[in-house]
Steps between C-alpha positions, in 0.01 A plus 500: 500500500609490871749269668357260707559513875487217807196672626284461197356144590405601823321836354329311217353292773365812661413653265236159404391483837463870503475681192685869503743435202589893349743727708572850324454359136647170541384119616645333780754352303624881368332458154363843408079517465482794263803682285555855480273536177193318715525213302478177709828325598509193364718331758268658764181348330666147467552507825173614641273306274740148585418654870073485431591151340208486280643545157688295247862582350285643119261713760781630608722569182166695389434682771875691521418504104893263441562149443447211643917474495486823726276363702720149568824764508346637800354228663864297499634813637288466784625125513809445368657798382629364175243542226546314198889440575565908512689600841328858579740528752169548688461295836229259492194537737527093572096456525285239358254540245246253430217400231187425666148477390427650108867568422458759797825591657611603845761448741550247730662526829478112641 
């Protein structure tokens, strides 16, 4: 996981308005998109499929082929930093996340 930086509100809100979300391997929030064996990043996937915001916490957890813990890990990284009481000593990313429509996740900026 990345730390989370002061400019990653204002980048996730680009990036909904206007979509470009992978630099050399990695999201917008530095979460890498594929590891050295190919494989998907996980982090990377959470974060771009939260991005689309038309999938559910389980859709998720089955596409990155984890749990749906892994899944919430992530997801209050990119809130809180402090998943299930374990201090990372990662920075959070300080967005919002939000369960809309179908269980369907996404951020939310407002």
């Amino acid at each position: 996981m990345s730390s989370g930086k002061p400019e990653d509100w204002e980048n996730t809100k680009n990036q909904l308005m206007n979509p470009n979300p992978i630099l050399n391997n990695k999201t917008w929030l530095g979460h890498r998109v594929k590891n050295k064996d190919g494989t998907d990043g996980q982090g990377g996937t959470i974060d771009l499929m939260v991005l689309e915001g038309k999938y559910s916490i389980s859709e998720i957890a089955r596409k990155i082929n984890n749990t749906i813990m892994r899944v919430e890990d992530h997801l209050e990284h990119l809130q809180t930093g402090n998943a299930r009481g374990k201090w990372s000593g990662m920075k959070p990313h300080k967005l919002q996340i939000v369960k809309g429509a179908n269980d369907k996740i996404k951020f939310f900026l407002g």
